[in-house]
C-alpha positions in Angstrom: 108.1 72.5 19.5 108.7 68.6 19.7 110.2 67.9 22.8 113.0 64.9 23.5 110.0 63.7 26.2 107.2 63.8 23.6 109.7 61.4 21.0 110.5 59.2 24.7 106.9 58.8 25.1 106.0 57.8 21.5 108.5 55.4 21.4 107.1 53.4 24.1 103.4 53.6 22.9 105.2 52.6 19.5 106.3 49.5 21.5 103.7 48.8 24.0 101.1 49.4 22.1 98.9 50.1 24.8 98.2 53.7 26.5 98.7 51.8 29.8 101.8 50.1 29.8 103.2 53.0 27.9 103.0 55.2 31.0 103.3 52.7 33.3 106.9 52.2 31.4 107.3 56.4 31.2 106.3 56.2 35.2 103.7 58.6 34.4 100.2 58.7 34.2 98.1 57.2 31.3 96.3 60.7 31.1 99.5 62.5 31.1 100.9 60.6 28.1 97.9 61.0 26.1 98.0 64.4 26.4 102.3 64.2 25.0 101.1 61.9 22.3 98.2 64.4 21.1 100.4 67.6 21.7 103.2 65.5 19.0 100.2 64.9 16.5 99.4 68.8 17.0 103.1 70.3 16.3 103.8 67.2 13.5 100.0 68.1 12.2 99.5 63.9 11.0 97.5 61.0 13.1 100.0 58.5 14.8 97.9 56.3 16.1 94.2 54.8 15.4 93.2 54.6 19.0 91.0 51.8 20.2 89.1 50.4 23.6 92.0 47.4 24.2 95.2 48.4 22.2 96.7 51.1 20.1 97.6 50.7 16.2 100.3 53.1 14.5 98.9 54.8 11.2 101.1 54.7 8.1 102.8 58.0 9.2 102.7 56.8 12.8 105.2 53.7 12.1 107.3 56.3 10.2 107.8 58.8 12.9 108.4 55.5 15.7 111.3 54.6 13.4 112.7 58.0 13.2 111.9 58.6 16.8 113.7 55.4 17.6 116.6 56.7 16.0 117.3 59.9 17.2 116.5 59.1 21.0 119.5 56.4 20.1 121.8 59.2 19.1 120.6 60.9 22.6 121.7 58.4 24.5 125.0 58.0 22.2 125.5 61.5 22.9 125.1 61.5 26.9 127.4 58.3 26.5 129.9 60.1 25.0 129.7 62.6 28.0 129.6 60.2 30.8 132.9 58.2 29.6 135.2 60.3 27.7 137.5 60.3 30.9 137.9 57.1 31.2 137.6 53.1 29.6 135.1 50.8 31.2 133.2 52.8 33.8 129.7 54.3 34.6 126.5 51.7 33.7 127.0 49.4 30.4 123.7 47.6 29.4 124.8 44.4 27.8 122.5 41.7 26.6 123.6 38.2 26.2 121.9 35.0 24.5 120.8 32.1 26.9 122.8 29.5 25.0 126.0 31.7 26.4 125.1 33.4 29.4 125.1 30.5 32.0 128.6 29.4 31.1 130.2 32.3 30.6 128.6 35.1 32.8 130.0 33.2 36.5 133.4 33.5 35.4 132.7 37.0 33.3 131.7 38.8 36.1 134.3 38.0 38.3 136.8 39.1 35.9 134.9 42.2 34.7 134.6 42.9 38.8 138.2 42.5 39.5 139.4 44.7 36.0 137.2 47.4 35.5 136.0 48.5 39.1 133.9 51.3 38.0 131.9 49.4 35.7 128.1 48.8 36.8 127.2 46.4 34.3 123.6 46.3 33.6 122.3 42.2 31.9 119.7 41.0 30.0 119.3 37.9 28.7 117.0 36.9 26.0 116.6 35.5 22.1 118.9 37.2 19.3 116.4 38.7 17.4 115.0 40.7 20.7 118.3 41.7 21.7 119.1 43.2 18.5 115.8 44.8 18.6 116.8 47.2 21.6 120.3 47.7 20.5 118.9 49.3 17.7 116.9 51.3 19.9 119.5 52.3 22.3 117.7 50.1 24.7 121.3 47.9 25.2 124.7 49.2 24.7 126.3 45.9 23.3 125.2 42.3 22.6 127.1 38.8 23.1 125.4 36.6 20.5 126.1 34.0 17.7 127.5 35.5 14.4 126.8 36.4 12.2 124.2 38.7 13.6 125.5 41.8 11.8 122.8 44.9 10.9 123.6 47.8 8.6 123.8 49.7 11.8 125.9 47.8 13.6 129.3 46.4 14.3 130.7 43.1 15.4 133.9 41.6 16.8 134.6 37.6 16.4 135.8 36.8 20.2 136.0 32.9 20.2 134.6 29.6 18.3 132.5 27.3 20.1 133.2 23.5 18.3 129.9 21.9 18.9 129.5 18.4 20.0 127.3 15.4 19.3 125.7 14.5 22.7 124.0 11.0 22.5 122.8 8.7 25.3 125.6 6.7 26.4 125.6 2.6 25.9 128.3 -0.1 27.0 129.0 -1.0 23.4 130.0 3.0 22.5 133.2 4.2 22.0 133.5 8.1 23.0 137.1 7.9 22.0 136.5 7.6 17.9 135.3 10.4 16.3 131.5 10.3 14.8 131.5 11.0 11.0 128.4 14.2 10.6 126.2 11.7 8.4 125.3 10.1 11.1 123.0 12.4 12.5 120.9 11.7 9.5 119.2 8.8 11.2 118.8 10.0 14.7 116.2 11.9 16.4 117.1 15.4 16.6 116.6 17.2 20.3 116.5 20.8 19.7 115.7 24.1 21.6 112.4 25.9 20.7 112.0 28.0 17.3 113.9 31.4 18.1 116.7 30.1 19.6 119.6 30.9 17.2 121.8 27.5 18.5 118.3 25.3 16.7 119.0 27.1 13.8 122.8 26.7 13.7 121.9 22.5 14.6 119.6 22.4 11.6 122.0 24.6 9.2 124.4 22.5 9.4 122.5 18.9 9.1 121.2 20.9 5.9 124.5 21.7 4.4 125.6 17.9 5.5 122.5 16.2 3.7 120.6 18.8 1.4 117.9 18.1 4.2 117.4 19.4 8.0 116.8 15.4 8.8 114.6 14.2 11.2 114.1 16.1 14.2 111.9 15.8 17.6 108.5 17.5 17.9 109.8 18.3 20.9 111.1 22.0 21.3 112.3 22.7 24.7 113.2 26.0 25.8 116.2 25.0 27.9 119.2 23.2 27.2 119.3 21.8 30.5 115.9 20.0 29.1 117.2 19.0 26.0 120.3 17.3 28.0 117.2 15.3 30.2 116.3 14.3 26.9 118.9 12.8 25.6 120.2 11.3 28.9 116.8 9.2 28.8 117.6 8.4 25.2 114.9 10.1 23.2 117.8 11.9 21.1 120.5 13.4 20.1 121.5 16.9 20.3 124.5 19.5 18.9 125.8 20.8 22.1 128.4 23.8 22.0 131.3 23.0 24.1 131.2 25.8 26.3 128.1 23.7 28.2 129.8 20.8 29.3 130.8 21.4 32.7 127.2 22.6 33.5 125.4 20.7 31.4 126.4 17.0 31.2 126.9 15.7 34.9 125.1 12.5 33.8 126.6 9.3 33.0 124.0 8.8 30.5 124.8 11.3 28.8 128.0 9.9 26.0 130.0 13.3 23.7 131.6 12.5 20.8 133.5 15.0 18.9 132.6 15.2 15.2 135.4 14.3 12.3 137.0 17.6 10.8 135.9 19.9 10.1 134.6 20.2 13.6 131.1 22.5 13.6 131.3 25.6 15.3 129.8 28.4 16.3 131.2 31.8 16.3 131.0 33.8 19.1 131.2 37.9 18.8 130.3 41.0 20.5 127.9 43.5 18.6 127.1 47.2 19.4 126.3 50.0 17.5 128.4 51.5 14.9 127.0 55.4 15.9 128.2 54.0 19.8 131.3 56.8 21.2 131.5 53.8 23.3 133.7 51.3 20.5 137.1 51.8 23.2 134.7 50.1 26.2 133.4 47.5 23.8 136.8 46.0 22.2 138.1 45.9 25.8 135.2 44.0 27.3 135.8 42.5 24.0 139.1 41.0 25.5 138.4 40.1 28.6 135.4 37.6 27.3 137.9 35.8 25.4 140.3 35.8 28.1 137.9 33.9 29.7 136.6 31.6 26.9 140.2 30.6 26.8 139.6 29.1 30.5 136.7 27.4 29.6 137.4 23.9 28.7 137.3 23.8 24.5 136.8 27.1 23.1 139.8 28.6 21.6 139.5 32.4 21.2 140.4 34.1 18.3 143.2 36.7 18.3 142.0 40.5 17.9 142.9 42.5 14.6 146.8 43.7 14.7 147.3 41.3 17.7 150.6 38.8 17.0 150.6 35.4 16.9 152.1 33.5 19.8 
């Protein structure tokens, strides 16, 4: 019979793809985990994987049973999620990832008010690219996900929590007036700082120079992989960059460094929480939901979006 521990294992070879960092993911042995994989080929009576001297490739069928495997070690931990917080909302471990254009600016101030709220939480972070995140939501890797939106999959659920108006950060000059706001065509000419392909805030920068111009415009060959970076950048006046407004008061403490807020409408980006739509958890997720944008509305510009059924003020 196939065994919850065989499906475990197969998953991370699946994602490893390597017998060794498999196991050394499992905490078992490399032998040990050979021996689960070839016992799963036995009962399932197929190949999984074409086995060779430096790294492991999934047949056909092997990608197939991954997939499926993947899925139902999600509902597992769905399941035992249920278990562990049907008493109560917002306690036990919750594994929530978060983008790195967000998580410096809002996490300090998250935290706090997560610590001071929800006691028994024992909040679990990773921080990484979009596409990664959504990766091991899928897989029941992460609970949630604070990201850019849209960032919607069939399989899973989002709530809008604030918009983020971008800005145009330029380097600063005596003849410049930060007061008057800079018309969007104007970025046409300038050299574009961004952060590295994969970042999700690059693509949201050269979307909307696209949908301004019909063209991304001219951008820097550099791609940094900070926006602390890109800010040096621009404060030494090799470009211009769309910064969201949520970074200022980490992010420009340099008099070179001029803002100027865009004509209407404004750029934005919108902010949301995503988790999995088979999640027991939705209860936990729409009231961490809250308590971000509680604290986006403390952040200087952001202006959080009220929740469904919620009254206007």
């Amino acid at each position: 019979m196939i065994t919850i521990k065989q499906l475990r294992y197969f998953d991370a070879l699946a994602r490893h793809r390597h017998f060794g960092k498999a196991a050394k993911a499992c905490a078992i042995s490399q032998p040990a985990l050979s021996i689960q994989i070839r016992d799963l080929e036995g009962h399932l009576g197929i190949n999984l994987v074409e086995r060779r001297p430096n790294d492991v490739c999934l047949t056909s069928e092997g990608d197939e049973i991954a997939r499926r495997a993947g899925n139902i070690l999600a509902e597992i931990r769905d399941l035992m999620d249920y278990g562990h917080h049907a008493a109560g909302v917002m306690s036990g471990p919750l594994r929530l990832g978060i983008i790195p254009s967000i998580a410096p600016y809002l996490l300090p101030r998250m935290l706090a008010r997560l610590n001071g709220t929800y006691p028994d939480i024992e909040l679990k972070l990773r921080e990484t690219l979009t596409a990664t995140l959504i990766e091991e939501l899928l897989r029941g890797e992460l609970d949630a996900v604070v990201a850019a939106l849209p960032a919607d999959t069939p399989e899973t659920e989002s709530l809008g929590l604030f918009e983020d108006r971008f800005l145009l950060a330029t380097h600063a000059r005596p003849d410049l007036d930060e007061r008057k706001r800079v018309k969007p065509s104007s970025i046409a000419d300038e050299n574009l700082m961004l952060l590295e392909e994969g970042h999700c805030l690059r693509d949201q920068a050269l979307t909307y120079c696209a949908n301004l111009h019909g063209r991304s415009g001219r951008t820097s060959d550099f791609g940094a992989t900070s926006l602390t970076t890109v800010m040096q950048m621009v404060a030494a006046g090799y470009g211009v960059t769309l910064l969201p407004e949520m970074c200022i008061d980490v992010e420009v403490r340099d008099e070179r460094i001029a803002l100027l807020r865009f004509t209407e409408p404004q750029p934005s980006r919108t902010i949301g929480l995503l988790w999995r739509k088979t999640s027991p958890r939705k209860q936990d997720f729409i009231a961490l939901g809250e308590l971000i944008a509680e604290v986006a509305e403390e952040l200087s510009g952001p202006c959080a979006m009220r929740f469904p059924g919620e009254a206007a003020q």
